[in-house]
C-alpha positions in Angstrom: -5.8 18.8 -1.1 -3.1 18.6 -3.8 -1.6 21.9 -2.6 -1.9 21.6 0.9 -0.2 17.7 1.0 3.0 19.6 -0.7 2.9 22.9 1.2 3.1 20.6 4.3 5.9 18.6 2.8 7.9 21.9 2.3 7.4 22.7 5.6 8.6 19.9 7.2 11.8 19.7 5.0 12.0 23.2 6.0 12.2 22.8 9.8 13.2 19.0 9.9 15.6 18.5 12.7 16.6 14.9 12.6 19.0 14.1 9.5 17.5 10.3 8.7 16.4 9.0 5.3 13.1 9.4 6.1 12.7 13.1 7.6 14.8 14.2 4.8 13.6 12.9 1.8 10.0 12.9 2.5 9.7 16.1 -0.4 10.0 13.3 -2.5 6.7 11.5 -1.5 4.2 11.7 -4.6 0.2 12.0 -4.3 -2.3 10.3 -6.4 -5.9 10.9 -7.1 -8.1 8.2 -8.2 -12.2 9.1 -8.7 -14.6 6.2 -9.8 -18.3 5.8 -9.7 -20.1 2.6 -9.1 -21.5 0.2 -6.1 -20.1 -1.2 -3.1 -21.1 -4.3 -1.3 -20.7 -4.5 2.6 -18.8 -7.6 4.7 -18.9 -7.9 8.4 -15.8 -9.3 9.6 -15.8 -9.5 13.6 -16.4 -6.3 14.9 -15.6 -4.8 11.5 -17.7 -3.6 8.4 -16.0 -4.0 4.9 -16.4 -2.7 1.6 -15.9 -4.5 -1.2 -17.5 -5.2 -4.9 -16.2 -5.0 -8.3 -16.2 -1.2 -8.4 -14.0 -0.9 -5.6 -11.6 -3.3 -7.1 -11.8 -1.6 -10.1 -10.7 1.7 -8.3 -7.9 -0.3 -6.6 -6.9 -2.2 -10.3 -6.2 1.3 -11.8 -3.3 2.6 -9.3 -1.6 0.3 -11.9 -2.2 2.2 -15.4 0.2 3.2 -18.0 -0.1 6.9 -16.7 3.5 7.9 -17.5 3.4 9.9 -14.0 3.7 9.9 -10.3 1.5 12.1 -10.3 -2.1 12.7 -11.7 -6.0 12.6 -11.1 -7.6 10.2 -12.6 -11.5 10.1 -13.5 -13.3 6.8 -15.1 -15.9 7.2 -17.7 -18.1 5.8 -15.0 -17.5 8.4 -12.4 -17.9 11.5 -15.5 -20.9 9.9 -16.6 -22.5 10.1 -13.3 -21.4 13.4 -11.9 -22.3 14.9 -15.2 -20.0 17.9 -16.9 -17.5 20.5 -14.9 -15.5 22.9 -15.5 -11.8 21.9 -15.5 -9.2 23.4 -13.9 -7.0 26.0 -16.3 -4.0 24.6 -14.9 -4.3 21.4 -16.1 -4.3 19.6 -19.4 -6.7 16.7 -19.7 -6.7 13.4 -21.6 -8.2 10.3 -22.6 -6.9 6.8 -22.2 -8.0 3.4 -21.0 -7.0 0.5 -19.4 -7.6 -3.4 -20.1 -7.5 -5.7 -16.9 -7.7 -9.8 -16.7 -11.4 -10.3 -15.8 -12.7 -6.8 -15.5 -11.9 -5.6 -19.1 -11.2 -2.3 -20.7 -11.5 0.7 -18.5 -12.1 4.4 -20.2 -11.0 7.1 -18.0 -9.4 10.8 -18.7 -6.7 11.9 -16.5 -4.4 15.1 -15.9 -0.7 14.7 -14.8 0.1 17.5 -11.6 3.6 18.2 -12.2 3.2 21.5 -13.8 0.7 22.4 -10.9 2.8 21.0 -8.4 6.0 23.7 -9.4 3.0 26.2 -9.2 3.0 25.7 -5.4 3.9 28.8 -3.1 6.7 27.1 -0.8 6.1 28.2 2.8 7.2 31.5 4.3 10.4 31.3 5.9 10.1 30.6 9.9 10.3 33.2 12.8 14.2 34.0 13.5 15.3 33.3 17.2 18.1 35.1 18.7 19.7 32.8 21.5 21.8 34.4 24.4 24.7 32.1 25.3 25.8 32.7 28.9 29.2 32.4 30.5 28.8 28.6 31.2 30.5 26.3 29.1 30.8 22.2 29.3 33.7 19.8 27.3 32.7 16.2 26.9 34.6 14.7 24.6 32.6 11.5 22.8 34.3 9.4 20.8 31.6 8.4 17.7 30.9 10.0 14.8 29.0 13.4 14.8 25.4 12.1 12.8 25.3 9.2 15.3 25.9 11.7 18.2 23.4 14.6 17.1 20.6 11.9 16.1 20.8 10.2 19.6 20.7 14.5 21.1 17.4 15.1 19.2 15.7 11.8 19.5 13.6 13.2 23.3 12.0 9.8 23.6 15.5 8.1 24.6 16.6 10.4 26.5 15.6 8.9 30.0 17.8 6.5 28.6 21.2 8.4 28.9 20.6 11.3 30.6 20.6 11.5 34.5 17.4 13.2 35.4 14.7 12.7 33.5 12.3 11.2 34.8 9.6 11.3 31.7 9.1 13.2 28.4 6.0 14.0 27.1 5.3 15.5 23.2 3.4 15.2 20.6 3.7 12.3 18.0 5.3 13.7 15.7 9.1 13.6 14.5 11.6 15.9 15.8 11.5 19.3 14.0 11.3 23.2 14.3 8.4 24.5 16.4 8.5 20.8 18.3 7.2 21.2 22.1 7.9 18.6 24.7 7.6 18.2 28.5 10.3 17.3 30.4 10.1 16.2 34.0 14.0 16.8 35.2 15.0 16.3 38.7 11.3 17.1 39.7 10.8 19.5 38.1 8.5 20.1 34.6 10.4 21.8 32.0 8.6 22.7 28.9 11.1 22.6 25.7 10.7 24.0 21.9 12.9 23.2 19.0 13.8 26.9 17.7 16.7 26.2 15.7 19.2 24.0 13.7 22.1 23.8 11.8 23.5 20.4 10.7 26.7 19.8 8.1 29.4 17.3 8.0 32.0 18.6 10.7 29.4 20.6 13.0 25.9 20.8 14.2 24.1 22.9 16.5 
């Protein structure tokens, strides 16, 4: 899970089209792992069933440890005890710590930080080159705002019935705009269907 939560990262910093703070920082989103054992009371609420019980406040107390990490899987002595003993994984170097709460007490629990195994990860093979045949056609519009501000209005499809004369509806998947994106576009009638197959954004041009 570990691996595949990061090789997806890389992948969309990889073929990330839109240049906000969100699309491009999001290799910097961490993953935690938190494994206890222990007894859950139910709740209806409306329509809706919930857990809850001291174990599962527990689990939700130890997010906030001394773990010196963004990083890390965490198992309590409860959760060890009851799974009984496996093997651990070579890449990872365990240890023993514990934690003391306000009115649950001292929790025992070994953990193993995942930033060696995260630099471990393959990043992703590099994407399918397109060759794109420019015809004889060319259009001038001068616009008079700053080039991020233009490009990120471009790429954002879902305002584009906004501005451009035309389009009736767009229809993609929910997802944000990046390489490999497919979205239909009904233009003067007629239903085009549109990919994202390249980019190439700096500071005084993008394409």
């Amino acid at each position: 899970m570990f691996s595949k939560f990061h090789q997806r990262l890389m992948v969309i910093e990889r073929d990330t089209v839109c240049q906000c703070g969100a699309c491009q920082s999001a290799s910097n989103l961490t993953l935690k792992f938190i494994a206890h054992f222990g007894y859950l009371k139910e709740i209806n609420v409306a329509r809706f069933v919930k857990a809850t019980g001291v174990d599962m406040i527990v689990a939700h107390r130890l997010l906030k440890n001394d773990i010196d990490s963004h990083e890390y899987i965490l198992i309590t002595e409860a959760c060890c005890e009851a799974v009984g003993p496996s093997g651990q994984h070579p890449a990872l170097q365990w240890s023993k710590s514990s934690q003391a709460y306000d009115a649950i007490g001292t929790i025992k629990y070994e953990f193993a930080t995942l930033g060696g195994y995260r630099r471990q990860i393959a990043p992703p093979a590099a994407p399918p080159r397109f060759v794109v045949e420019k015809g004889e056609d060319n259009l001038e519009l001068v616009i008079n705002a700053p080039l991020e501000t233009v490009y990120q209005t471009l790429i954002n499809v879902d305002k584009r019935p906004e501005w451009l004369d035309g389009v009736a509806t767009i229809n993609r998947e929910m997802t944000s705009e990046r390489i490999g994106m497919r979205h239909n576009c009904v233009f003067h009638g007629l239903k085009l269907i549109n990919t994202a197959v390249y980019r190439d954004f700096h500071e005084d041009r993008a394409l």
